[in-house]
C-alpha positions in Angstrom: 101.0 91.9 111.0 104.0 90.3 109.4 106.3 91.7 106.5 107.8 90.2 103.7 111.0 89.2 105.5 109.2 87.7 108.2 106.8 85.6 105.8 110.2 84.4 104.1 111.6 83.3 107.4 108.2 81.7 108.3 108.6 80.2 104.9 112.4 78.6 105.5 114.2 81.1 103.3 117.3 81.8 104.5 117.5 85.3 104.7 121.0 87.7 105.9 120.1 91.4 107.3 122.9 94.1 107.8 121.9 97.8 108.8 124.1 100.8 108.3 123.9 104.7 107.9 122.2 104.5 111.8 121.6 107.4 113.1 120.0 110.9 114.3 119.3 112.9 110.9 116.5 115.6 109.8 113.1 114.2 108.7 112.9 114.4 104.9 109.5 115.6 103.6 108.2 112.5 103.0 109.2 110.8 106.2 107.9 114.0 108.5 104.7 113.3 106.8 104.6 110.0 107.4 105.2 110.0 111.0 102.9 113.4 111.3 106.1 115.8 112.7 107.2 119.2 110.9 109.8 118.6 108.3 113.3 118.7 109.6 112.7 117.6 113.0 115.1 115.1 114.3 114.4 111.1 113.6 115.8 107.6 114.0 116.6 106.5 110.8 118.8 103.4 109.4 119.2 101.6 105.9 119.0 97.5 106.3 119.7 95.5 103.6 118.4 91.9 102.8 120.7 89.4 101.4 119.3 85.8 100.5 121.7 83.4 99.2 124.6 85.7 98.8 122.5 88.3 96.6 120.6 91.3 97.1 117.3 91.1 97.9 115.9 94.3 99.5 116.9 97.7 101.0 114.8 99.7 103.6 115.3 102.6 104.8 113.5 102.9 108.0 112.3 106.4 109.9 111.4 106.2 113.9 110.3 109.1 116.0 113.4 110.1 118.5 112.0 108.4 121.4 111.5 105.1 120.0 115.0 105.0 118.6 117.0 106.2 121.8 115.8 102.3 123.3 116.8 100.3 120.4 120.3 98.7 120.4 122.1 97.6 116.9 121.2 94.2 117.3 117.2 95.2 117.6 118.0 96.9 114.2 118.6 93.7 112.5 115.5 91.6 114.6 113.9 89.3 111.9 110.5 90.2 113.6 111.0 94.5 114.0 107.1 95.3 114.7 107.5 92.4 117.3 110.6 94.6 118.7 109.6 97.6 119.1 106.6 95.9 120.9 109.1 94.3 123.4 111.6 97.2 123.7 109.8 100.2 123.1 106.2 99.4 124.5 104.4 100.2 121.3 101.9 97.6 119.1 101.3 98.6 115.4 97.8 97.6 115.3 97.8 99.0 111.5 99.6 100.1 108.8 99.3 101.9 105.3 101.0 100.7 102.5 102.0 102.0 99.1 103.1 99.7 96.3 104.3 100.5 93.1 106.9 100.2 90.8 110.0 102.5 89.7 113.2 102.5 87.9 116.2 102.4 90.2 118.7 105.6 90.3 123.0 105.2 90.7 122.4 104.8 94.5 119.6 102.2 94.5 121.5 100.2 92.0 124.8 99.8 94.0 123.0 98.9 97.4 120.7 96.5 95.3 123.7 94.9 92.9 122.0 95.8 89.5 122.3 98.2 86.3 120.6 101.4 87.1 117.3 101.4 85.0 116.3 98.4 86.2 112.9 97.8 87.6 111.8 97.8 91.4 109.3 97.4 93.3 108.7 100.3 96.2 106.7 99.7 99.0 105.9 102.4 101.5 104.8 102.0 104.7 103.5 103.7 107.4 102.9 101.8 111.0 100.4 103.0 113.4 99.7 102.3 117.3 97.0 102.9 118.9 94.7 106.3 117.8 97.0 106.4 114.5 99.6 107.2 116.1 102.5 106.8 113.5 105.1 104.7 114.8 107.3 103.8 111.9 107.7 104.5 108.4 109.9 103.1 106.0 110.8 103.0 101.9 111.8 99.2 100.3 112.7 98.6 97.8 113.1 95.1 96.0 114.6 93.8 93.2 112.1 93.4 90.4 113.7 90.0 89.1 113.8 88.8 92.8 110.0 89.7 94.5 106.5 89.5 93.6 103.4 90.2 95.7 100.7 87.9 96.0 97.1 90.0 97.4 94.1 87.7 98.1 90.9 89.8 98.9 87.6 88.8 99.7 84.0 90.1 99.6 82.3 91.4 102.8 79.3 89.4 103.9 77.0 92.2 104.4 77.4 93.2 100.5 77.9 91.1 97.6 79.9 94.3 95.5 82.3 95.1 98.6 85.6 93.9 98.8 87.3 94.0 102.1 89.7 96.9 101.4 90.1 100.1 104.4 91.0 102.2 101.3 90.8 102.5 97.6 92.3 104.5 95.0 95.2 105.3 93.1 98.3 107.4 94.4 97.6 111.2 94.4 99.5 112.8 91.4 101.4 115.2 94.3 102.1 112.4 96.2 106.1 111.9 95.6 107.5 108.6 94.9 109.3 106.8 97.4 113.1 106.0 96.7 115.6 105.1 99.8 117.4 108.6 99.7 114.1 109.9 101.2 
């Protein structure tokens, strides 16, 4: 399971990560959810930002349950490979994850941290990382710059049926499902 900074790399994309706002804070609603704990209760969270050739690329703002969190250093915080990190350091594999991808108009905040006009297009992708027995592990907003990313999605058709695509879910976003944004 790669991400998209990790295909880039794989790619020869020179890519520059920095992390900040690292620290102990209250789950926010969405990110309780996401890694199954009442809202409130006390995660890992840090923002890293993506730079390639000098210019914003992406911003993240990642969520981790206490315990993973108290065994990463800064440096693991800025790992090019992060699922392959918190394998190493913190003894957990993300066998699977959910992801949410859609697009949304970036607010003041979003704009600084990405270098553009607020208003502008981005893409958000959520995602939620599980270990073993769904165990949420990780989840994290990104947000890229609509004039910088595109997503490619190649599917393909399960053998046993013709009219099934090889998808674990389908459907659209719940209408009282909020949308993601890096202040979450």
């Amino acid at each position: 399971m790669t991400c998209l900074l990790e295909d880039m790399i794989t790619l020869g994309i020179p890519a520059e990560t920095s992390v900040s706002e690292v620290g102990f804070v209250p789950a926010p609603p969405v990110a309780a959810k996401g890694l199954a704990l009442p809202p409130g209760e006390e995660v890992f969270a840090f923002l890293r930002a993506v730079t390639i050739e000098g210019k914003p690329f992406s911003v993240t703002r990642v969520f981790l349950p206490p315990a993973i969190g108290r065994k990463l250093t800064p440096k693991d915080l800025t790992a090019q490979h992060f699922l392959r990190t918190l394998s190493r350091k913190c003894g957990v594999e993300v066998l699977e994850a959910d992801q949410v991808i859609e697009a949304m108009m970036a607010d003041t905040s979003q704009a600084h941290l990405l270098g553009i006009n607020a208003g502008t297009a981005l893409l958000s992708v959520t995602r939620t990382a599980y270990a073993r027995r769904r165990q949420p592990i990780e989840h994290g907003v990104t947000l890229y710059r609509g004039d910088r990313a595109r997503f490619f999605i190649s599917q393909r058709q399960r053998a046993a049926r013709s009219d099934e695509w090889v998808l674990a879910t389908r459907g659209a976003r719940g209408v009282d499902e909020p949308r993601a944004a890096t202040s979450q």
